[in-house]
N, C-alpha and C positions, 0 to 999 in steps of 0.2 A: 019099198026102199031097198036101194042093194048096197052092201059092204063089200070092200074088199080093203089088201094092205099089199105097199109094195116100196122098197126102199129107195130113198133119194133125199140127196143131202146128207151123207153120210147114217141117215136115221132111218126108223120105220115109220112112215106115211098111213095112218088108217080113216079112211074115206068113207063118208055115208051120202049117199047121191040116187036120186031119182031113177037110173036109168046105166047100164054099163056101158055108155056112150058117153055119159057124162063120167065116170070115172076115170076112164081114160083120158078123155080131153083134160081132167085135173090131177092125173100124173103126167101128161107132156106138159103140161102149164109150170112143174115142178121141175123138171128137166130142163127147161127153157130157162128158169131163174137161174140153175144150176151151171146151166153151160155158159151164165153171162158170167154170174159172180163170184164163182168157186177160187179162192186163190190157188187150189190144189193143181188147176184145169191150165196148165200154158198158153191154152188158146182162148181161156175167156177173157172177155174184155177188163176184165177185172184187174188181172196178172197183165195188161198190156197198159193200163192206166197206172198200175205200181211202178212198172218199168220206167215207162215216160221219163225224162231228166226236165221235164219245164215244170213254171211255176203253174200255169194253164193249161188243160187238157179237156177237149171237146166229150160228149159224153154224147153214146145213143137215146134217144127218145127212152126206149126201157130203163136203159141201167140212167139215165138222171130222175127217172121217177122215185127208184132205188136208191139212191142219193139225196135224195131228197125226204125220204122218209128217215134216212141215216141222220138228217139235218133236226127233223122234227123231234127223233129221240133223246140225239142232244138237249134239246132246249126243252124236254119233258122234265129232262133230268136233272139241270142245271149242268151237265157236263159229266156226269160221271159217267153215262153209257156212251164213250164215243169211236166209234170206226175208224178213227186216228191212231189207234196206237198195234197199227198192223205189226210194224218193227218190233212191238215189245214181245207180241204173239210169239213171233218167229224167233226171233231170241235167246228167250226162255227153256226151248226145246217144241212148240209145237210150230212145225215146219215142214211136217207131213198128215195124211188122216189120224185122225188119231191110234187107230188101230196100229200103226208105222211109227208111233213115239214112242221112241225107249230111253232108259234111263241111263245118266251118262255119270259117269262118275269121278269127273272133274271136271269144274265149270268157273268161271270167271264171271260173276257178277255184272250184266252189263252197264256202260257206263250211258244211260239213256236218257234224250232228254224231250219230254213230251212237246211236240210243238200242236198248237189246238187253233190256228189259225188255217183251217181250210174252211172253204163253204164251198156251196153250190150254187148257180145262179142260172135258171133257165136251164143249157143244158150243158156249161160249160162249168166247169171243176177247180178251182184255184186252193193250192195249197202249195205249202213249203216242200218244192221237190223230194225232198228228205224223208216227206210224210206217206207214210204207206200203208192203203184202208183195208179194214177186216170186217167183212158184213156180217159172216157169219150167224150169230143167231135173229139181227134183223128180219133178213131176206127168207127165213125159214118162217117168222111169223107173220112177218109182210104176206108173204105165199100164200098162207092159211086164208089169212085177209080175202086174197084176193079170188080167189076158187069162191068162197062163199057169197062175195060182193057181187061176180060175174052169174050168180046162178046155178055154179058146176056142181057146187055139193053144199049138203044142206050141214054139214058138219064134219071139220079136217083136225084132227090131231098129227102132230108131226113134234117130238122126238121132246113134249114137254109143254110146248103149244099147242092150244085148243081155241077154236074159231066156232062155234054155232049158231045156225041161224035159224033157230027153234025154239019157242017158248021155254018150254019144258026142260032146255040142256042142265046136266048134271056132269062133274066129274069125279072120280075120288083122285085125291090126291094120295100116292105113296112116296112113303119116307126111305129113307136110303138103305134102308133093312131091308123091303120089301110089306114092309106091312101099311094099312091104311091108319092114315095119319087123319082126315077127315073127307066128308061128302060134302059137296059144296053146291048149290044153285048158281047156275052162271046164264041162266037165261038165252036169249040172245045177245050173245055176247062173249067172251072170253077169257080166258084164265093160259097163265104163263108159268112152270117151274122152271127154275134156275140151281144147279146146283154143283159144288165143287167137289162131293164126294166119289165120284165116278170117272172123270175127265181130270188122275191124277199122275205124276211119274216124279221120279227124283232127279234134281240134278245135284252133281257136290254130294252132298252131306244134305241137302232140302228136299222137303218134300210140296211140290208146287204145283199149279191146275191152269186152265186155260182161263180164267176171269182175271183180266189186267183193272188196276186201277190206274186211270188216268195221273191221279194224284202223286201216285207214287213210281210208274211205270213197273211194277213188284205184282207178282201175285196175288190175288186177294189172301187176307191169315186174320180174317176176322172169327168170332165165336160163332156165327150161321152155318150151318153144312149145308142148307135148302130152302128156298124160298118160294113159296108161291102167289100169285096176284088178280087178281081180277075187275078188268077194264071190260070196256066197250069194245078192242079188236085186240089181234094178238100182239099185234107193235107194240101198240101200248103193253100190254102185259109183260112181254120179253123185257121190253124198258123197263120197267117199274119191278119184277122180281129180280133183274141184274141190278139194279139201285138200290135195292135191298141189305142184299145180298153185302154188297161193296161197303153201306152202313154199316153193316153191325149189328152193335148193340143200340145204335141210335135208329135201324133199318125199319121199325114198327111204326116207330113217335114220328118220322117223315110221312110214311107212305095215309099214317090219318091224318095227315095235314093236307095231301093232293086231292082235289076235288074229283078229279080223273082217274082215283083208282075207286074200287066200292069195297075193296075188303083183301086184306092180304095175312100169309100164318108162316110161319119159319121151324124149323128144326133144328133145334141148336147141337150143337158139337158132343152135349152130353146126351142127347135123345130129346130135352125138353120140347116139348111141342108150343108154339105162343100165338095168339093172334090179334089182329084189330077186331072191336070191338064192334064194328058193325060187319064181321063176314058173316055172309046167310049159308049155316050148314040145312045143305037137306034132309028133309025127313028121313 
């Protein structure tokens, strides 16, 4: 087996794959999502579907499969992971990579109002022109997904997501100190962190992060600093530790009620470490 690591999508990509034919082939397959759905990218199709002024807009064969897994997250989640609240993204202050977001120190609260009426259908896009999508960490574990699914690599981490397709896969998870919080069994299969202690800048007088709540179009400012998840791919997973996450204090007592996740642990705001009751740490 060979490893290697190389950045895309803003994060570090670390790849285990049979062969350095296949590593590559599963960092252009990264670059390809990249170059469709980056809002960063003026020329992805992405940033050309935001633009659009209609209430319908046609979508490539790619990016509507991409849309469509956007579609699926939704309704994992009942709505609270949704690709809909691009505007709030940008709003807020992230409106560049992150690396490019600084902190502003006079801000106007925006006055925003979530509209959650788009879907996708085949391969065409209908939403309230006004609506503009953030893939963001979707398409990162969608990606994962899909390198594994095609054969390219027998296991993809990318910037929190973890995709294996290997009995035996294990990850640790670290807490936002740097220290390991737990080892976990993830088989084949996958595990997602999400977390807001990293990805943070001030506007005004606040201090805010890139996880929008739907709910409130606001910042996530619940007691979680970090969530991690463990599903069957990383879609799910990125859904399900943003879902978390977005909970709360309620983030635990949902995620053991979804059949679809097997085990999830949080890091709360004071260091406490919590989890569901059926996560399988490893030995």
């Amino acid at each position: 087996m060979k490893r290697s690591l190389f950045r895309a999508m803003g994060t570090t990509v670390d790849v285990t794959a049979s062969s350095d034919v296949l590593i590559s082939d599963t960092q252009q397959l990264f670059d390809l999502v990249e170059s469709v759905c980056s809002r960063f990218l003026p020329t992805s199709e992405l940033s050309r579907v935001n633009a659009a002024r209609e209430g319908s807009v046609s979508l490539s064969p790619f990016m509507a499969r991409l849309m469509h897994a956007a579609q699926q997250v939704r309704g994992l989640t009942g709505g609270l992971v949704d690709a809909g609240v691009g505007d709030a993204v940008r709003a807020w202050g992230y409106d560049r990579t992150i690396e490019e977001v600084h902190n502003r120190t006079t801000f106007e609260t925006p006055a925003l109002v979530f509209r959650s009426g788009w879907s996708v259908d085949g391969d065409m896009l209908r939403r309230d022109p006004e609506t503009r999508m953030d893939l963001g960490g979707i398409a990162k574990g969608w990606t994962c997904d899909l390198a594994v699914e095609e054969g390219l690599a027998s296991v993809v981490s990318a910037g929190g997501d973890v995709r294996s397709g290997v009995d035996d896969g294990r990850v640790e998870i670290i807490d936002p100190w740097g220290d390991t919080a737990a080892t976990v069994h993830i088989g084949a299969g996958a595990l997602a962190t999400s977390s807001v202690a990293r990805r943070r800048w001030r506007v005004g007088g606040r201090e805010v992060n890139h996880l929008i709540d739907p709910r409130t179009m606001q910042p996530s400012d619940g007691p979680i600093l970090q969530a991690s998840a463990i599903t069957s791919t990383a879609l799910e997973a990125e859904a399900a530790a943003k879902a978390i996450l977005l909970l709360g204090a309620d983030g635990l007592a949902w995620a053991d009620r979804q059949p679809w996740i097997r085990g999830a642990l949080v890091v709360w705001n004071n260091g406490n470490v919590y989890a569901t009751t059926d996560l399988e740490l490893a030995a």
